[in-house]
RODO-2510 file (C-alpha; in nm, 4 decimals, decimal comma):
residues 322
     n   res          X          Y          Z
     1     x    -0,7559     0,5340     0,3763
     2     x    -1,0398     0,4928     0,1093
     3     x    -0,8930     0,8991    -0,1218
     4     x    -0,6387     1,0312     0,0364
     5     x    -0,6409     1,4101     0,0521
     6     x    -0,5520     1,5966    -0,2538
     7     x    -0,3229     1,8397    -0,3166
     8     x    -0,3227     2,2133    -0,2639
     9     x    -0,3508     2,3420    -0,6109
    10     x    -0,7079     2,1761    -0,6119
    11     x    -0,9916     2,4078    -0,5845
    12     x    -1,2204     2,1670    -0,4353
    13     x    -1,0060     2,2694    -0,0958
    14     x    -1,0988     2,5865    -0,0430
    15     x    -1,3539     2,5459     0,1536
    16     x    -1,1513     2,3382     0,4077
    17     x    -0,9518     2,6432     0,4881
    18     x    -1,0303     2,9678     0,6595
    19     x    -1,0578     3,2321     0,4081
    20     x    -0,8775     3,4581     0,7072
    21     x    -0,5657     3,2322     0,7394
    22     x    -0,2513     3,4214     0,7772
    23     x    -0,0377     3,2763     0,4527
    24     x     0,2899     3,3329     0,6559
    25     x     0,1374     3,1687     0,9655
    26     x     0,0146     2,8837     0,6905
    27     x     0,3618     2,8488     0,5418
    28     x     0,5257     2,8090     0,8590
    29     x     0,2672     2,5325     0,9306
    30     x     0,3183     2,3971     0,6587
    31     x     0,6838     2,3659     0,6900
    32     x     0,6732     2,2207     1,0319
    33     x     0,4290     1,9452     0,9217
    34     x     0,7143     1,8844     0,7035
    35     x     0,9332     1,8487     0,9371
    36     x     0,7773     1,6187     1,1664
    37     x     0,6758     1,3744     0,9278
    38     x     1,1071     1,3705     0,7791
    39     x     1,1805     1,3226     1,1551
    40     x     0,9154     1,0330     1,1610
    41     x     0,9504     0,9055     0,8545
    42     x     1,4311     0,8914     0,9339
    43     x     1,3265     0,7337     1,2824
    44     x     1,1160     0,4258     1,1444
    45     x     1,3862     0,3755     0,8564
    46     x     1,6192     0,3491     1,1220
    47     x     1,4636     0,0463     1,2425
    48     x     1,5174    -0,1241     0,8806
    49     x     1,6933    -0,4646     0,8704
    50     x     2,0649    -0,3662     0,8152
    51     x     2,2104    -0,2807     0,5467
    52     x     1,9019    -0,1124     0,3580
    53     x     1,9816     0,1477     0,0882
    54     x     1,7812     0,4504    -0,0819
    55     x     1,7085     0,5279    -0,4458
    56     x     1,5691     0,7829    -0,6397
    57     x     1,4217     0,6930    -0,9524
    58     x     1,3169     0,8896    -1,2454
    59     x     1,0062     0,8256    -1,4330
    60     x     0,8259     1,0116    -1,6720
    61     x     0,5274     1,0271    -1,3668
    62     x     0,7780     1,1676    -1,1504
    63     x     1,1074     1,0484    -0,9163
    64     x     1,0331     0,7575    -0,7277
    65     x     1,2061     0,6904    -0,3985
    66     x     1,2707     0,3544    -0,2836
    67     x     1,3693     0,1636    -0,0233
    68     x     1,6258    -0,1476    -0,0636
    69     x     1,7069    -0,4591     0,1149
    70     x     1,8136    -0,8303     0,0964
    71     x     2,0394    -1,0382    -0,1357
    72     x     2,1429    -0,8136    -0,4111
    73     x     2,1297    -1,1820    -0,6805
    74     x     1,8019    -1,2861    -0,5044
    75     x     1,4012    -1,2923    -0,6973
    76     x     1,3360    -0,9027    -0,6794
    77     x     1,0031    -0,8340    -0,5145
    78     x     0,8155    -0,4986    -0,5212
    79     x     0,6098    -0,3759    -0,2129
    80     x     0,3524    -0,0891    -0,2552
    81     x     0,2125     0,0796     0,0435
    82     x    -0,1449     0,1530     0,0850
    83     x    -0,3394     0,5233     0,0517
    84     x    -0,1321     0,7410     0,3089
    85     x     0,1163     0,4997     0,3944
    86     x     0,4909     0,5086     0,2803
    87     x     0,7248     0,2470     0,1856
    88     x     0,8329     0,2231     0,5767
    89     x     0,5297     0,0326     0,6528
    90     x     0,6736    -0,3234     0,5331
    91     x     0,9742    -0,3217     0,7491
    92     x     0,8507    -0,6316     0,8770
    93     x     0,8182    -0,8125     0,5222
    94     x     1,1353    -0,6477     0,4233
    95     x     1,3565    -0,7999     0,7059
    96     x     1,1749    -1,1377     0,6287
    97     x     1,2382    -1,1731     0,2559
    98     x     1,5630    -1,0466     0,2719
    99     x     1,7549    -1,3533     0,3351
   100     x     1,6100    -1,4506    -0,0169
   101     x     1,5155    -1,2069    -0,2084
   102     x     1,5923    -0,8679    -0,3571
   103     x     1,3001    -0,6403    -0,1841
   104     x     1,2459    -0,2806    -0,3207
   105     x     0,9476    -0,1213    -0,1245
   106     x     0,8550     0,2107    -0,3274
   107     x     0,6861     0,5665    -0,2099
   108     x     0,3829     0,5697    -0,4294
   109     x     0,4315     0,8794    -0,6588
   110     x     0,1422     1,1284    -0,5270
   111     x     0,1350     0,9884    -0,1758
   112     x     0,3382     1,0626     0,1375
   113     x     0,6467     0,9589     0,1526
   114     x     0,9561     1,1145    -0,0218
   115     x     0,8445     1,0492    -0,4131
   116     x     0,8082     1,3433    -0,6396
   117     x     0,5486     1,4938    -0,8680
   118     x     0,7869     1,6324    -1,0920
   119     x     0,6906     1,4330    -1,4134
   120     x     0,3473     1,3668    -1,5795
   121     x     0,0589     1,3588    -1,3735
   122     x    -0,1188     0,9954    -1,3029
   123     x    -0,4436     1,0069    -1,4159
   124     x    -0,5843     0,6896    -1,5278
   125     x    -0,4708     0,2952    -1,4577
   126     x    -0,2747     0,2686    -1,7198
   127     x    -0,0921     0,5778    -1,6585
   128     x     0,0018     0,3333    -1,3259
   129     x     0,0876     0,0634    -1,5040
   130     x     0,3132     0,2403    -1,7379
   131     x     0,4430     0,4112    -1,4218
   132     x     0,5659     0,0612    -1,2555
   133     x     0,7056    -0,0473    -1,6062
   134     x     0,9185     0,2843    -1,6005
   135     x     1,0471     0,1824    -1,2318
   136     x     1,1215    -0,2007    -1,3146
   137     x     1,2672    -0,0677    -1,6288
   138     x     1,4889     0,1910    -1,4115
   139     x     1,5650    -0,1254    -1,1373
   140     x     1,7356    -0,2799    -1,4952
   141     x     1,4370    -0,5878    -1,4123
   142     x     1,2324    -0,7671    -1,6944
   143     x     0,9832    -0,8876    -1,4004
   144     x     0,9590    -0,9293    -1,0634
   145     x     0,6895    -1,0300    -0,7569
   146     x     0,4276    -0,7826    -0,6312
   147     x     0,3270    -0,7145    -0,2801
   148     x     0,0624    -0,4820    -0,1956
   149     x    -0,1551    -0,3494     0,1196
   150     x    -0,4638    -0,2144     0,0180
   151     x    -0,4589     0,0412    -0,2607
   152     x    -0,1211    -0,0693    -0,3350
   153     x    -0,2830    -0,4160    -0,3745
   154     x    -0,5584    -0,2430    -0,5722
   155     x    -0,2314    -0,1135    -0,7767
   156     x    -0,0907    -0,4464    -0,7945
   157     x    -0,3552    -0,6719    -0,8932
   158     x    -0,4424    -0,4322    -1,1547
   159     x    -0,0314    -0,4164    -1,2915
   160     x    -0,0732    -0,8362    -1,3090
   161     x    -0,3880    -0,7963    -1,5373
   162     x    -0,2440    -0,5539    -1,7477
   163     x     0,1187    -0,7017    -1,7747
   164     x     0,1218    -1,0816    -1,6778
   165     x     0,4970    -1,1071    -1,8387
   166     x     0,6222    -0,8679    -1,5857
   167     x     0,4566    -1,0201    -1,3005
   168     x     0,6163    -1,3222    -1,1685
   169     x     0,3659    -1,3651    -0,8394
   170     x     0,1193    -1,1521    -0,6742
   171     x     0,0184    -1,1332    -0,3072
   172     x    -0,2229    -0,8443    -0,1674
   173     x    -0,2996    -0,8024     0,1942
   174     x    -0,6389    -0,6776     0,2892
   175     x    -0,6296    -0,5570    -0,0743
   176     x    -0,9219    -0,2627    -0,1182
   177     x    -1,1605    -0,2442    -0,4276
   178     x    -1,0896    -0,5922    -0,5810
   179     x    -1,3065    -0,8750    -0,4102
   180     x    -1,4962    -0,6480    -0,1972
   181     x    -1,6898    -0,2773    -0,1491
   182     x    -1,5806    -0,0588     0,1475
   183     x    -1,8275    -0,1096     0,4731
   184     x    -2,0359     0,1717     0,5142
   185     x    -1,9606     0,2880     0,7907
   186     x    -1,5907     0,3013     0,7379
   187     x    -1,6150     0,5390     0,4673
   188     x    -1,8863     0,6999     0,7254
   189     x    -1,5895     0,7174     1,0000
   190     x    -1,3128     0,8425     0,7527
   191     x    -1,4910     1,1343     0,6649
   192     x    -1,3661     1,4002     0,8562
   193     x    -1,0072     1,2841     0,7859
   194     x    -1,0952     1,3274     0,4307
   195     x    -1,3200     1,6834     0,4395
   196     x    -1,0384     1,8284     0,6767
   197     x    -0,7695     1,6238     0,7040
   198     x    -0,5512     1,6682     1,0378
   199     x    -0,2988     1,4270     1,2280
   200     x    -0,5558     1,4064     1,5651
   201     x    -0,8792     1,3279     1,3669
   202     x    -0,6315     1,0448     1,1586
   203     x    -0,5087     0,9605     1,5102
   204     x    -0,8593     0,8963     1,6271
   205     x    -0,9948     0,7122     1,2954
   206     x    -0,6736     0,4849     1,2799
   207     x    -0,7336     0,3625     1,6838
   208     x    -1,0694     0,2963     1,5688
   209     x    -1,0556     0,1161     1,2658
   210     x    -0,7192    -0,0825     1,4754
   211     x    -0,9391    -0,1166     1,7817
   212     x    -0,7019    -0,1638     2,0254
   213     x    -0,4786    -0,4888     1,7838
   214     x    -0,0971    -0,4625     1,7946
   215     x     0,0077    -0,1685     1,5887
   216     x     0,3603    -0,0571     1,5050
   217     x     0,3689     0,2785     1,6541
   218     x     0,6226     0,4592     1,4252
   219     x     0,4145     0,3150     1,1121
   220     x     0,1089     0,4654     1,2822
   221     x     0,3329     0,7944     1,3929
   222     x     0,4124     0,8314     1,0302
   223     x     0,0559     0,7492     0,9080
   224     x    -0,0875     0,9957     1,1177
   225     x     0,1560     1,2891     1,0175
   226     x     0,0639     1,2149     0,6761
   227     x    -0,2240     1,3569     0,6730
   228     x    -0,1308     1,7035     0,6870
   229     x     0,0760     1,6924     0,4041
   230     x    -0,0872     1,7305     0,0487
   231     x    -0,0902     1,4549    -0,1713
   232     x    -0,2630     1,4316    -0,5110
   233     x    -0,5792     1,2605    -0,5573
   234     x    -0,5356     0,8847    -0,6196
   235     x    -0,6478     0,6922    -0,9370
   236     x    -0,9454     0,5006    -0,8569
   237     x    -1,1949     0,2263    -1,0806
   238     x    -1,4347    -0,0404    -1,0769
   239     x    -1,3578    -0,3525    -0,9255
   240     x    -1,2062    -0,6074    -1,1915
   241     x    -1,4960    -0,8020    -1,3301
   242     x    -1,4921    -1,2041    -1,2637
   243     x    -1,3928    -1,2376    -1,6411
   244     x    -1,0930    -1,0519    -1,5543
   245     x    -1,0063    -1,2256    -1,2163
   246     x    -1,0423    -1,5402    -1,3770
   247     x    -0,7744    -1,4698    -1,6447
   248     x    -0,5294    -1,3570    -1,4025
   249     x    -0,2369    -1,5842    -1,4983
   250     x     0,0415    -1,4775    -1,2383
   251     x     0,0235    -1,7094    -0,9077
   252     x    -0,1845    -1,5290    -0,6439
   253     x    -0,1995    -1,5136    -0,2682
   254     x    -0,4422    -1,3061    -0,1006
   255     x    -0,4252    -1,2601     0,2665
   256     x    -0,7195    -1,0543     0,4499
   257     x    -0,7404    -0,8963     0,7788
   258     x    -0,9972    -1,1133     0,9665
   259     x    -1,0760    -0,8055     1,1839
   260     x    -1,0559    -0,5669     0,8815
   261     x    -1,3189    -0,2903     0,9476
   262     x    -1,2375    -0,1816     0,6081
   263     x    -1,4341    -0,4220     0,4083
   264     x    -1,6298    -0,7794     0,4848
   265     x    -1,3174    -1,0114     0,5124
   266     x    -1,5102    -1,3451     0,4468
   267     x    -1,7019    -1,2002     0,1870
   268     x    -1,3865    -1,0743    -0,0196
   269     x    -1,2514    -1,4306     0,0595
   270     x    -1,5018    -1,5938    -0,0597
   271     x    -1,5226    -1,4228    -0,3782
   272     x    -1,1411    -1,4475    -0,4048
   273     x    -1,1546    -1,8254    -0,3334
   274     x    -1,4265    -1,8909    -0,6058
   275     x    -1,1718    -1,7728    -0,8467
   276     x    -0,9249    -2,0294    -0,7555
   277     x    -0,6817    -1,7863    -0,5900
   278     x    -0,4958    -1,9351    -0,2854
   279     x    -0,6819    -1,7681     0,0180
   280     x    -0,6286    -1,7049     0,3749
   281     x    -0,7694    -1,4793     0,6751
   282     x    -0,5374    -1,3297     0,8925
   283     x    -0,6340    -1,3510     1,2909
   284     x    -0,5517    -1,0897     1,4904
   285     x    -0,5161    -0,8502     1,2121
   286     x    -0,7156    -0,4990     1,1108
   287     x    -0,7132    -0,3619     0,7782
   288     x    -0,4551    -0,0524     0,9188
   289     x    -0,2132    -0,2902     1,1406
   290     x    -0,1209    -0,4149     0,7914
   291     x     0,1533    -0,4424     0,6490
   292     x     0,3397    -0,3430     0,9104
   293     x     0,2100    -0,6037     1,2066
   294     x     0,1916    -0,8631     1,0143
   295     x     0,1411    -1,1883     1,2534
   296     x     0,4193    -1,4619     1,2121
   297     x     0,1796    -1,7320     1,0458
   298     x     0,0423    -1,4823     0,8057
   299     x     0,4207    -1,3747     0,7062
   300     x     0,5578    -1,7581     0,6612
   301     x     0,2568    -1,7925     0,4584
   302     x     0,3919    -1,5296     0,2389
   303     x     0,7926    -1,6193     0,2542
   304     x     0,6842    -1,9323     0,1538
   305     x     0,4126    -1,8738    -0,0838
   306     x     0,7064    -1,6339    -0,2895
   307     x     0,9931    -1,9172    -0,1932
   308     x     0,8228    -2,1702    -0,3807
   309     x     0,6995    -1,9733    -0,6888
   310     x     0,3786    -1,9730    -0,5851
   311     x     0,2951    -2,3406    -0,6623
   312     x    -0,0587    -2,3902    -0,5190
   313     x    -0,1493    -2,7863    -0,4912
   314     x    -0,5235    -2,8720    -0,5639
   315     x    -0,7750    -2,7734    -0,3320
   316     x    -0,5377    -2,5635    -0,0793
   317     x    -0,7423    -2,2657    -0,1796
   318     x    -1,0753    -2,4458    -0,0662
   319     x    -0,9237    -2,6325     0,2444
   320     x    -0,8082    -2,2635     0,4061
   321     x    -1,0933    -2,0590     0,2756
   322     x    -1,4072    -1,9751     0,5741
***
């Protein structure tokens, strides 16, 4: 989702709420929405790869939960989830890279998902960066590999810029607000999940934006009963300027949704190519059935792109680029 909602203490809401709603009726509402989305959010963990462990994490931006998996000596990979998506979503990558590496898949700290806001607020992108130093720090890691869906690839692009050392290889799927603007009309259909935010009119925007592709339905289950739980506004910027992009010394892949209604997929490809970052469209695929359905081409791609350090022979990026 392009701004997830934020949270309750924020004025700007009031207007999204009848003045004449009963607070005990409210709480109670509250509470259930709660509820469902713990049930949800217990019944896709269960479908982890076995054995996969929890964390909490303390910060100074607040405890970050986690998700573990895979060879506890293996490279150590972080995966961050997109705008209104939790760590859950990349059960699929998880189960993959966990024959060979160390894969910690974190609840972004303001999103859904069971991360607190118990520490400083974010409020800028280096307030994220320092965040993700604080949880490889806490993880006992000097660097690791970064996945990331959307925002979360927003996240992790911007992390490689900012601290190269601690960013062994990067690879963003469908990431938003780096090689490409949002369509028009998908910030037109979001909308109402963003004025009002409820699980139906999420419901209805995620079948559209999916259009009928292969989507996990507990990812989308969860998704959808995320919106009804308050989250703080997200940290958003520019896109990073060509300068920057063409500086960016970690090894890259970037894999985009070829059906993504999100953005213009061959446009952000192209402009991703140009830079000399290793580039590939993913058929089949829509911006929102990422991570979690990610097609079996499209994740060897990735297990081998990380398996081999990211090595990209001349021209690759050209020869798989539209």
């Amino acid at each position: 989702m392009p701004t997830p909602r934020t949270s309750d203490n924020d004025s700007d809401n009031d207007s999204a709420h009848d003045s004449t709603t009963d607070p005990v009726h409210a709480s109670a509402s509250a509470s259930a929405s709660a509820s469902a989305f713990g049930s949800a959010y217990d019944d896709l963990l269960a479908t982890w790869p076995h054995p996969t462990t929890t964390s909490e994490l303390p910060t100074p931006y607040g405890t970050t939960h986690l998700l573990h998996h895979g060879a506890e000596d293996g490279p150590p990979v972080l995966l961050l989830p997109g705008g209104g998506s939790t760590a859950g979503s990349w059960r699929t990558t998880a189960a993959a890279l966990g024959a060979t590496h160390r894969v910690h898949a974190v609840d972004l700290v303001g999103g859904p998902g069971r991360s607190g806001t118990d520490g400083r607020p974010i409020r800028t992108a280096a307030d994220l960066t320092a965040w993700l130093d604080a949880v490889l720090d806490g993880l006992g890691l000097a660097s690791a590999a970064f996945c990331g869906h959307s925002y979360g690839g927003w996240i992790a692009l911007r992390y490689a810029l900012a601290a190269p050392d601690r960013t062994d290889r990067l690879v963003l799927l469908d990431p938003t607000g780096c090689f490409a603007g949002f369509r028009p009309g998908y910030l037109l259909r979001a909308l109402p999940t963003l004025l009002r935010p409820t699980a139906a009119r999420t419901a209805a925007f995620l079948a559209w934006e999916t259009g009928g592709a292969d989507h996990d339905p507990r990812v989308r289950r969860l998704d959808t009963l995320a919106a009804e739980l308050p989250r703080l506004r997200p940290v958003t910027g520019p896109r990073p300027t060509a300068t920057a992009l063409a500086a960016l010394r970690p090894p890259a892949l970037v894999l985009l949704a070829e059906g993504s209604r999100t953005h213009d997929a061959r446009e952000a490809a192209r402009t991703a190519a140009a830079l000399g970052l290793r580039t590939e469209l993913v058929p089949g695929a829509t911006h929102h059935t990422l991570p979690a359905t990610l097609p079996p081409k499209a994740l060897t791609a990735l297990t081998d792109f990380l398996a081999t350090g990211g090595q990209r022979p001349p021209g690759l990026a050209g020869e798989r680029s539209p």
